[in-house]
VOBA-1610 file (N, C-alpha, C; in pm, whole numbers, padded with zeros to 5 digits, always signed):
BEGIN
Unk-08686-04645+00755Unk-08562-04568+00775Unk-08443-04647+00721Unk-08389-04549+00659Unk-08249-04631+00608Unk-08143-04683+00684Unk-08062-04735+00653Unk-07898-04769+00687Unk-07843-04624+00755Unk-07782-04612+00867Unk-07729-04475+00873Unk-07538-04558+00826Unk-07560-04405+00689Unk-07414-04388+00660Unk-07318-04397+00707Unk-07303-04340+00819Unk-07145-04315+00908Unk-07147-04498+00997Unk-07189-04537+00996Unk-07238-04730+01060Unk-07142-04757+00947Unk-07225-04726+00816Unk-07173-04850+00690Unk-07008-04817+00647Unk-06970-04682+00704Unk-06845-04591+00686Unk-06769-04691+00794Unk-06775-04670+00860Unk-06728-04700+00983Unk-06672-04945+00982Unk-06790-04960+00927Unk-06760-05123+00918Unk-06733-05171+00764Unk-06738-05060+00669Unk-06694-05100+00555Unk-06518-05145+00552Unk-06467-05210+00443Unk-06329-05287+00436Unk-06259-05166+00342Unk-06185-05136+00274Unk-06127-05064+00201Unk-06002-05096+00092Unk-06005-05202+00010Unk-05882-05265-00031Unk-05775-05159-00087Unk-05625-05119-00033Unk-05542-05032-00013Unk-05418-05074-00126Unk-05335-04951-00140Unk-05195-05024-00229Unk-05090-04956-00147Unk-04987-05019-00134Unk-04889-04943-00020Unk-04789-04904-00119Unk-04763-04789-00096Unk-04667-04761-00231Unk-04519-04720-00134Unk-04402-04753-00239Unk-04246-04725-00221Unk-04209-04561-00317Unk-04195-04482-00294Unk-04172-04355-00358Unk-04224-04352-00491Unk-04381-04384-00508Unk-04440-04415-00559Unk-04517-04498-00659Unk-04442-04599-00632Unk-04402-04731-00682Unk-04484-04883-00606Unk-04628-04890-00676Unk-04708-05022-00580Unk-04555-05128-00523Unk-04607-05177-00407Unk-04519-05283-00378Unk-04626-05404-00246Unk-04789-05364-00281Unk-04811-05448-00182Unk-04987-05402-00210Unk-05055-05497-00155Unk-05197-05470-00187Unk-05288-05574-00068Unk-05389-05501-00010Unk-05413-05525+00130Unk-05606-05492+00144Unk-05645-05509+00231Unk-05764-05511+00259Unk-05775-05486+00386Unk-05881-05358+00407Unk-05869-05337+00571Unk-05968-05249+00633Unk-06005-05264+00729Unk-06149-05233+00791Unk-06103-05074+00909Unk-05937-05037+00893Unk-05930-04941+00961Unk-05932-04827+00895Unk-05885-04737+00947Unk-05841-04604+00917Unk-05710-04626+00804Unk-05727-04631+00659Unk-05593-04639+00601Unk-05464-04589+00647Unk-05442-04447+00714Unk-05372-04412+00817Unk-05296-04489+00879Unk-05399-04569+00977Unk-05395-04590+01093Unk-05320-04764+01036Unk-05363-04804+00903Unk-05306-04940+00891Unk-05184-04917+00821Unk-05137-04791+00755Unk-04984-04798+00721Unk-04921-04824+00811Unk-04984-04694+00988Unk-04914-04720+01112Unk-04827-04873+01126Unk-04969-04961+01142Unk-04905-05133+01197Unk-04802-05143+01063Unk-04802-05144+00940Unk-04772-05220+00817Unk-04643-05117+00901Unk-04542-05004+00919Unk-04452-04987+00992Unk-04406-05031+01091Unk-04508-05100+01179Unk-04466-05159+01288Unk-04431-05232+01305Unk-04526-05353+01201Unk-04489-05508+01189Unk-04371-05510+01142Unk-04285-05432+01050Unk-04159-05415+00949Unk-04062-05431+01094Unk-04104-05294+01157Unk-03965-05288+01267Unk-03938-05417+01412Unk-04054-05513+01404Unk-04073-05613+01476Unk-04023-05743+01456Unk-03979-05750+01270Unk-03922-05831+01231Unk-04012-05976+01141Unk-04150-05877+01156Unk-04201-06017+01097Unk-04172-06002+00956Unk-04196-06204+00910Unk-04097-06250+00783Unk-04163-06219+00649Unk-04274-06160+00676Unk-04353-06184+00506Unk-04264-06060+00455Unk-04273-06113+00312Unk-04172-06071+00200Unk-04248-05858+00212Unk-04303-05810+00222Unk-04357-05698+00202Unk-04262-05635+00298Unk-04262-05692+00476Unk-04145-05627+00572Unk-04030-05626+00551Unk-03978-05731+00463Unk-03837-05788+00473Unk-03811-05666+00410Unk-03853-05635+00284Unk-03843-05539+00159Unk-03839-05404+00239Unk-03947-05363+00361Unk-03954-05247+00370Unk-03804-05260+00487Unk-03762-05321+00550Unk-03661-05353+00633Unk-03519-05303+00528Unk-03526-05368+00424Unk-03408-05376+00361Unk-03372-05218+00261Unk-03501-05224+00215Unk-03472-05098+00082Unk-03573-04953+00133Unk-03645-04941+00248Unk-03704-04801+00307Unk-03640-04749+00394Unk-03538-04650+00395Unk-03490-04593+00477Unk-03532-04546+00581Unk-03642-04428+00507Unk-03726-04364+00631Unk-03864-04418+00613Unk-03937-04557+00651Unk-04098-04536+00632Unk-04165-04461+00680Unk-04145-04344+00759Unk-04252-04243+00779Unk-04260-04145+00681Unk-04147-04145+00588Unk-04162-04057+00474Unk-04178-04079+00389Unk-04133-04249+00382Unk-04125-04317+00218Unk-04230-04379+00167Unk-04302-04420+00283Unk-04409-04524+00284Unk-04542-04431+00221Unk-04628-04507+00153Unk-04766-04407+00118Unk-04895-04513+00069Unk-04970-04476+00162Unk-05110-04564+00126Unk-05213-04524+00061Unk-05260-04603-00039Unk-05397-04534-00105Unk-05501-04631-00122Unk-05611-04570-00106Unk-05733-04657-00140Unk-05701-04681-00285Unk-05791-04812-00330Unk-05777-04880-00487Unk-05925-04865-00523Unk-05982-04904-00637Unk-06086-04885-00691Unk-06132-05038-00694Unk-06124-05140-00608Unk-06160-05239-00651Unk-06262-05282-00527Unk-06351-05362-00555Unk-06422-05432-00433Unk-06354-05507-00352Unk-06285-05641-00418Unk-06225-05680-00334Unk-06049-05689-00310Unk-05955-05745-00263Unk-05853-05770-00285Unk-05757-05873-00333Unk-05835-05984-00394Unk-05841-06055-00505Unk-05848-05979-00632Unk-05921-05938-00650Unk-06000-05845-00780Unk-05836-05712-00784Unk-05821-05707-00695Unk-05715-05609-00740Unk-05586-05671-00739Unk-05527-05812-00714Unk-05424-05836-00678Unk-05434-05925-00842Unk-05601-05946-00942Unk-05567-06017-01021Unk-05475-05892-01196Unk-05561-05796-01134Unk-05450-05704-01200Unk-05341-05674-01174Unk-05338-05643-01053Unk-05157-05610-01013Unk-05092-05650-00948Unk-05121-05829-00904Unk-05047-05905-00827Unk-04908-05885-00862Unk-04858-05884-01005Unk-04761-05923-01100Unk-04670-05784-01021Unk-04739-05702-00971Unk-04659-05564-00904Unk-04594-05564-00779Unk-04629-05630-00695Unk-04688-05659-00595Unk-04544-05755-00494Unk-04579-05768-00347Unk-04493-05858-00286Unk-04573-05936-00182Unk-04671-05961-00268Unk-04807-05977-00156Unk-04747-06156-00151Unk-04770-06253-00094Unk-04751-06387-00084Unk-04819-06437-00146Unk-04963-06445-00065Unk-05090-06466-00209Unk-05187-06411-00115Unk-05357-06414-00201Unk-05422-06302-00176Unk-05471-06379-00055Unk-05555-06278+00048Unk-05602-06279+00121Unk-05759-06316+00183Unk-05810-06329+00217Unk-05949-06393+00229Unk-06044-06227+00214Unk-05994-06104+00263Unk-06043-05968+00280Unk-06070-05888+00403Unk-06098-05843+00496Unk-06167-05782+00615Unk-06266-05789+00625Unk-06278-05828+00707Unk-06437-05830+00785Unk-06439-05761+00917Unk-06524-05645+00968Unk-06567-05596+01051Unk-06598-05638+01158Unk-06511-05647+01275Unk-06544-05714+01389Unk-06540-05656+01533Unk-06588-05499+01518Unk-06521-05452+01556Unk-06691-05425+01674Unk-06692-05284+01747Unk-06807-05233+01810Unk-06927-05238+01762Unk-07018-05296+01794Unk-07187-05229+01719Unk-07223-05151+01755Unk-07218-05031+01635Unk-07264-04909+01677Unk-07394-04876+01627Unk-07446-04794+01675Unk-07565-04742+01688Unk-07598-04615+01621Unk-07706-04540+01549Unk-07687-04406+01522Unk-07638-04293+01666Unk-07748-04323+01723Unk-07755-04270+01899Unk-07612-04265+01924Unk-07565-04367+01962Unk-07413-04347+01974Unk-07330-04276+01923Unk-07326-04293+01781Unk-07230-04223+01678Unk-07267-04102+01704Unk-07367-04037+01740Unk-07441-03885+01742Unk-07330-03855+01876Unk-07338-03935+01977Unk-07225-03882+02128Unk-07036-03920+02100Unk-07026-03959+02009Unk-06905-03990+01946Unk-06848-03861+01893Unk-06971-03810+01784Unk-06919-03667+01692Unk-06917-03582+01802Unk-07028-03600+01947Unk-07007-03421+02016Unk-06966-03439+02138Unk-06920-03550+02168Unk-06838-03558+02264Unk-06708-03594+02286Unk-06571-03593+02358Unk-06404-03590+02376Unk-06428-03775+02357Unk-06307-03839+02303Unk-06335-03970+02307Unk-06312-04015+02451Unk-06254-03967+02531Unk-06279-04045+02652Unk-06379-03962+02727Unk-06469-03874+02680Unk-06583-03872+02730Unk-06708-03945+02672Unk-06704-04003+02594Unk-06799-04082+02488Unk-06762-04218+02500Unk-06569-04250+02576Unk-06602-04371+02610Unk-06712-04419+02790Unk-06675-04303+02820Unk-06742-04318+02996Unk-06884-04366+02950Unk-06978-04243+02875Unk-07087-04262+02841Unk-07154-04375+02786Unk-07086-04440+02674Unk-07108-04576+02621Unk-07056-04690+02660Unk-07073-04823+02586Unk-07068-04943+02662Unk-06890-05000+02592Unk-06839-04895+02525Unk-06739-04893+02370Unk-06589-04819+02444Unk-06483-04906+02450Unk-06354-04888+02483Unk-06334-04735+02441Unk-06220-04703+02493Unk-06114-04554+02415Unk-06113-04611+02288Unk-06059-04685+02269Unk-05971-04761+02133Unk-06103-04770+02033Unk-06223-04856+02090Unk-06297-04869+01979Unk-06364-04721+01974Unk-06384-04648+02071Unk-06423-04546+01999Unk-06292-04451+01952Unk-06192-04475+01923Unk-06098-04422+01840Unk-06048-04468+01735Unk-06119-04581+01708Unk-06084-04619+01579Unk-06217-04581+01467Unk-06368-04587+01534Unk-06429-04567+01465Unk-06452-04402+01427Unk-06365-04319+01529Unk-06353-04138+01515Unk-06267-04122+01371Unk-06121-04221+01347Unk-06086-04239+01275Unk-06124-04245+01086Unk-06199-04376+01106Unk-06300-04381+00970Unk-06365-04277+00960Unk-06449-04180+01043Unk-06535-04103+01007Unk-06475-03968+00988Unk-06364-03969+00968Unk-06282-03874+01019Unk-06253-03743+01119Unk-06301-03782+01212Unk-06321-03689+01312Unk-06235-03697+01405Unk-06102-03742+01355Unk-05941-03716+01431Unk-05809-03814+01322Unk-05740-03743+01347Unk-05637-03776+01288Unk-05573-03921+01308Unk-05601-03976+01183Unk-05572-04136+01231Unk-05385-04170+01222Unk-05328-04059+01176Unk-05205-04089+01132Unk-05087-04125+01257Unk-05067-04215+01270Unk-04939-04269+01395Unk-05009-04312+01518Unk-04908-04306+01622Unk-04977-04353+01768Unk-05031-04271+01799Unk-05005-04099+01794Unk-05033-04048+01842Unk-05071-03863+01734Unk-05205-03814+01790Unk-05231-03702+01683Unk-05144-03619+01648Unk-05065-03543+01570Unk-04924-03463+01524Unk-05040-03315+01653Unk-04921-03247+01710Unk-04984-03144+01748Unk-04849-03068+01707Unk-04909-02897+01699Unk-04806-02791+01707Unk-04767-02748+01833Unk-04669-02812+01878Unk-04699-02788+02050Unk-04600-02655+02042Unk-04580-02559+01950Unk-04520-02415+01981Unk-04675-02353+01997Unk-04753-02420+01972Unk-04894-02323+01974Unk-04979-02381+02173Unk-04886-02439+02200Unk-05000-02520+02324Unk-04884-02565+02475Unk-04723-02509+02418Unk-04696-02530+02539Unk-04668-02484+02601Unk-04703-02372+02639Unk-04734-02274+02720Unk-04881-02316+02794Unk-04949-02381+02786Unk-05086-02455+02862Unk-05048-02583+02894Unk-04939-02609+02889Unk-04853-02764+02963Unk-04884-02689+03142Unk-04900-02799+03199Unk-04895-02726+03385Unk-04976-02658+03442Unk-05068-02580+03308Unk-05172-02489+03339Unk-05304-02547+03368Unk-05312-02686+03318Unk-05484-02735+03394Unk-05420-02867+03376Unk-05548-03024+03402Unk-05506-03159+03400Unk-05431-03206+03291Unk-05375-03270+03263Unk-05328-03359+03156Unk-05442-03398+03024Unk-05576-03457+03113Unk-05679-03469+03064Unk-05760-03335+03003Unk-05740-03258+03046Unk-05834-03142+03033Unk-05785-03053+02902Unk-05591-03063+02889Unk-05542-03037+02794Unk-05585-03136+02670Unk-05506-03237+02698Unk-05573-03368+02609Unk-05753-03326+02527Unk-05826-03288+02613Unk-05930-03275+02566Unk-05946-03181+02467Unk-05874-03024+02532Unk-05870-02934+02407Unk-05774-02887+02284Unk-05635-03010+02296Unk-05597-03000+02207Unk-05669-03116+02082Unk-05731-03181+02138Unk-05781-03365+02064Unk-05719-03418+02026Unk-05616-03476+02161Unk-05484-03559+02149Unk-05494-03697+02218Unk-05423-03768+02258Unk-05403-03837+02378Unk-05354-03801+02510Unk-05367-03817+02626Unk-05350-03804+02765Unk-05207-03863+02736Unk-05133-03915+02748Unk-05052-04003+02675Unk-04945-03877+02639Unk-04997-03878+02563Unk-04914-03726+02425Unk-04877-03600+02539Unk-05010-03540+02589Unk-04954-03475+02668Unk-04843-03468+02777Unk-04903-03587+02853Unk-04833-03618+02996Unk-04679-03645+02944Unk-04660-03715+02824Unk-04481-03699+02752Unk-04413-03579+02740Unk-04516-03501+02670Unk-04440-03354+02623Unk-04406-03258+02771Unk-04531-03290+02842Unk-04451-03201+02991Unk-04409-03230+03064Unk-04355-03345+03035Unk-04244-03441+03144Unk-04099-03346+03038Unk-04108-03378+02909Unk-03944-03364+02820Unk-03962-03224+02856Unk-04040-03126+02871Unk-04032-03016+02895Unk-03993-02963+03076Unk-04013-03066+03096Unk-03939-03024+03301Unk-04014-02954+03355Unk-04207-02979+03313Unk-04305-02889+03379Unk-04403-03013+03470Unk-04400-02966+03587Unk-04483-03024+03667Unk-04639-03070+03640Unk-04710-03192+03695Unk-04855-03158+03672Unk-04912-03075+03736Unk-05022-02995+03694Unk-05152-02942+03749Unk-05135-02946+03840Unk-05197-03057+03907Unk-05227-03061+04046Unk-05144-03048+04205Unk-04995-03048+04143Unk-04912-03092+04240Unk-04783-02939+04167Unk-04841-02870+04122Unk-04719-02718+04020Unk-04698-02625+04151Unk-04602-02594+04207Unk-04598-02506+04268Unk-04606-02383+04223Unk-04582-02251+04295Unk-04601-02100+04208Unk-04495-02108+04153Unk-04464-02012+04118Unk-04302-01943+04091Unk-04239-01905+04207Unk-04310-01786+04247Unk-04220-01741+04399Unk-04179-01843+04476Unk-04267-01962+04476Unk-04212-02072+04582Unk-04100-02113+04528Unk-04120-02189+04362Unk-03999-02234+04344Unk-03862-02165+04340Unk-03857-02074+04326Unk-03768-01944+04345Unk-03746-01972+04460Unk-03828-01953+04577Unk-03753-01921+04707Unk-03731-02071+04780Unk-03749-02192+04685Unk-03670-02286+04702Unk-03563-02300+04663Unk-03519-02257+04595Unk-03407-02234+04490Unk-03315-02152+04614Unk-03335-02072+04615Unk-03271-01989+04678Unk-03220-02003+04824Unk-03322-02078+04859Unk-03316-02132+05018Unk-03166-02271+05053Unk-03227-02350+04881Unk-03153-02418+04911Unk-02963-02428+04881Unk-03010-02287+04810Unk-02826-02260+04796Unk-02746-02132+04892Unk-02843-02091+04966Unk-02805-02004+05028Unk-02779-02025+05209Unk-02814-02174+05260Unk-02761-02229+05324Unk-02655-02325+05276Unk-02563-02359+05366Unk-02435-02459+05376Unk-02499-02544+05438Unk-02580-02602+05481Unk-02590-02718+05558Unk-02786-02760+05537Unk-02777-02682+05372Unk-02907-02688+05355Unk-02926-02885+05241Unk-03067-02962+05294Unk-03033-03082+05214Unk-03177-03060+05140Unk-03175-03158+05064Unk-03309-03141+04986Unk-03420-03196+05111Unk-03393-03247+05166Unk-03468-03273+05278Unk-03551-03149+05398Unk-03428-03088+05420Unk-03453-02975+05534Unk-03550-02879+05465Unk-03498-02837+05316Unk-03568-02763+05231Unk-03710-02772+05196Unk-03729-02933+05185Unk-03880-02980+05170Unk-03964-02972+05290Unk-03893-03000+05409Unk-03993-02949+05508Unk-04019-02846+05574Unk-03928-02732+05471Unk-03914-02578+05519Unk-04066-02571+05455Unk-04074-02611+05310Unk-04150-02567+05268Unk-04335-02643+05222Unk-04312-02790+05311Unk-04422-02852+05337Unk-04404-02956+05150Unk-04319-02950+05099Unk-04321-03034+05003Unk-04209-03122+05007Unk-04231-03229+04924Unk-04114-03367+04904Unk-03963-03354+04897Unk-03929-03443+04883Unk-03770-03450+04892Unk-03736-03448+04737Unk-03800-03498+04694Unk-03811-03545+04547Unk-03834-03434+04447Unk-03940-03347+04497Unk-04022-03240+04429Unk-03881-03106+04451Unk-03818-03080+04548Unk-03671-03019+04568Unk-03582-03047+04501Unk-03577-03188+04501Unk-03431-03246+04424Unk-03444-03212+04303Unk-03555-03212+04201Unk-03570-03158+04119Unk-03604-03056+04022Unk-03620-02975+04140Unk-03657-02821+04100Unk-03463-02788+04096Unk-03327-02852+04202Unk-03260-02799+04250Unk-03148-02844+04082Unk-03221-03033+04062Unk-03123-03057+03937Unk-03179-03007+03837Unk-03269-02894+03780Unk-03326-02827+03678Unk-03403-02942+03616Unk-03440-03018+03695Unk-03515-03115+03600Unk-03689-03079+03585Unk-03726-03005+03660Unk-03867-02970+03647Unk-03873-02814+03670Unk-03954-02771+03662Unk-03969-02598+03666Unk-03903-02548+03585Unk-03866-02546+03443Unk-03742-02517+03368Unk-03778-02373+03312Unk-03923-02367+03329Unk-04007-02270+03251Unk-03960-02130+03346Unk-03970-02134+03444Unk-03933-02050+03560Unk-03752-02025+03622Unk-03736-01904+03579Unk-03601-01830+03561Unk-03600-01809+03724Unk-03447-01874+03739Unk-03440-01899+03905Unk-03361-01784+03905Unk-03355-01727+04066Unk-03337-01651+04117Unk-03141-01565+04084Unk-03111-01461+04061Unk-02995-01411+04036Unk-02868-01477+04114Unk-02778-01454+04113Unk-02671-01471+04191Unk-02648-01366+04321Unk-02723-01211+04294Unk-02692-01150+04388Unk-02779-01190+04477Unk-02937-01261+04447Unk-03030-01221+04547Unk-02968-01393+04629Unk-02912-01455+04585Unk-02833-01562+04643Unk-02735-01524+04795Unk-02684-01455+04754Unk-02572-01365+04791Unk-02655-01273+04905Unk-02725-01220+04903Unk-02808-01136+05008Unk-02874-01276+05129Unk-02945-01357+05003Unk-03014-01451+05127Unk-02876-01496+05244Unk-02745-01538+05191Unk-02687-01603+05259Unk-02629-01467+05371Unk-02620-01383+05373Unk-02562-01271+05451Unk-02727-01239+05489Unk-02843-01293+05515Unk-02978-01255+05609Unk-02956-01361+05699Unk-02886-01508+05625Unk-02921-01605+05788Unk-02806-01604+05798Unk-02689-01543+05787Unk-02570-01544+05841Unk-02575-01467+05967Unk-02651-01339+05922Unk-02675-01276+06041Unk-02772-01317+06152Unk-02866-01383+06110Unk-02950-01426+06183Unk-02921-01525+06256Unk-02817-01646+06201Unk-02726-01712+06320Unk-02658-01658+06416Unk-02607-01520+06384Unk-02500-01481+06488Unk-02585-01390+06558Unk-02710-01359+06524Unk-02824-01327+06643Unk-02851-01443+06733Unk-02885-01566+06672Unk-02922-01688+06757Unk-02801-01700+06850Unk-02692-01660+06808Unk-02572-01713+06865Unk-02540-01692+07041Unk-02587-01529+07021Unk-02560-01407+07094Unk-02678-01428+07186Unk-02796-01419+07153Unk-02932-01454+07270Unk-02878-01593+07317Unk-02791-01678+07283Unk-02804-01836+07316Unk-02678-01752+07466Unk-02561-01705+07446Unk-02458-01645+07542Unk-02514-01567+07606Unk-02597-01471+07618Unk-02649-01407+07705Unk-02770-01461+07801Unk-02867-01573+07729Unk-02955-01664+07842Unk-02807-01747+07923
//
């Protein structure tokens, strides 16, 4: 039996050229996701480290997420390509190459990698999130580009609040991470802890339609937090959910107005 392919995919090196608006300015060797190594080669830039390739992208790339562009080279190694186009180049001097040091994978494995969520394939195996997201990467079976996968979230956020963090994560094939950000900036509660609508509504309502109502009294009107009120009340969560009118405001406060001056009246007559 042979070598399985997606192994030799997966731990092969790839010697890369980083181009400036299309213009070589750097030549590299690397065992990740090309993607995934422009990512750092951006990162290291904004961190400040000194080799001449950051300084350059520091000084003359405005935008590197737009300007920046990586391509595989045709060469074996990165010697072999730096002896043609060092002269292009802002490389210091060449490099020793990549070497693979990464998970030993298995066919067996790689088979629960392709058909299973990566953090369900990490539970299963003996192989981190990370290493099995870097090797999903090489094989291309997710988007290696940035920290995090690009989603169309006009297509998915409307299913923010609607099941786990994880469970979304799973069916968009994102990060847990990614999600749990977008429905925080969006002011939607998790899953597990979302009230209805009617409730939040008739928290809403409760709590402006008393005078002597606190986020406190409100939360134990309604068996939830002080916290989970305060922020339904500063629009910071539930944003999705259109709070209650001004008139039906206006009615609640003239039901316990009256209903005090019922309490009032049974209290003078006992």
């Amino acid at each position: 039996m042979g070598t399985d392919n997606r192994i030799q995919t997966i731990e092969e090196s790839t010697v890369y050229g980083l181009y400036h608006h299309g213009e070589l300015i750097y030549v590299g060797c690397t065992t990740l996701a090309l993607k995934r190594r422009l990512c750092f080669h951006r990162s290291d830039a904004s961190k400040g480290n000194d080799a001449p390739i950051y300084g350059y992208i520091r000084k003359h790339v405005d935008a590197p997420k737009e300007d920046l562009e990586i391509r595989a080279l045709d060469y074996d190694t990165e010697a072999a390509a730096l002896q043609d186009l060092g002269h292009k180049t802002l490389n210091a001097q060449a490099a020793d190459g990549a070497e693979y040091e990464g998970y030993d994978w298995t066919s067996e494995e790689i088979d629960v990698l392709e058909e299973e969520s990566l953090n369900e394939a990490s539970k299963r195996l003996d192989a981190s999130f990370n290493q099995c997201r870097r090797a999903a990467m090489k094989l291309g079976l997710i988007d290696g580009d940035g920290a995090y996968t690009r989603v169309d979230w006009s297509v998915w956020d409307e299913a923010l609040g609607t099941m786990s963090d994880p469970k979304l994560a799973e069916k968009i094939g994102c990060s847990v991470a990614n999600v749990n950000e977008r429905r925080r900036a969006k002011g939607i509660e998790a899953y597990q802890s979302r009230l209805s609508d009617d409730k939040v509504r008739a928290i809403w309502t409760r709590y402006h339609a008393l005078e002597e109502a606190t986020y406190a009294s409100v939360a134990e009107c309604f068996n939830v937090s002080k916290g989970t009120v305060a922020r339904i009340i500063r629009k910071e969560t539930y944003q999705d959910v259109e709070r209650p009118p001004r008139i039906t405001i206006e009615v609640a406060k003239r039901y316990h107005a009256q209903k005090d001056k019922s309490t009032d009246k049974g209290r003078i007559l006992a």
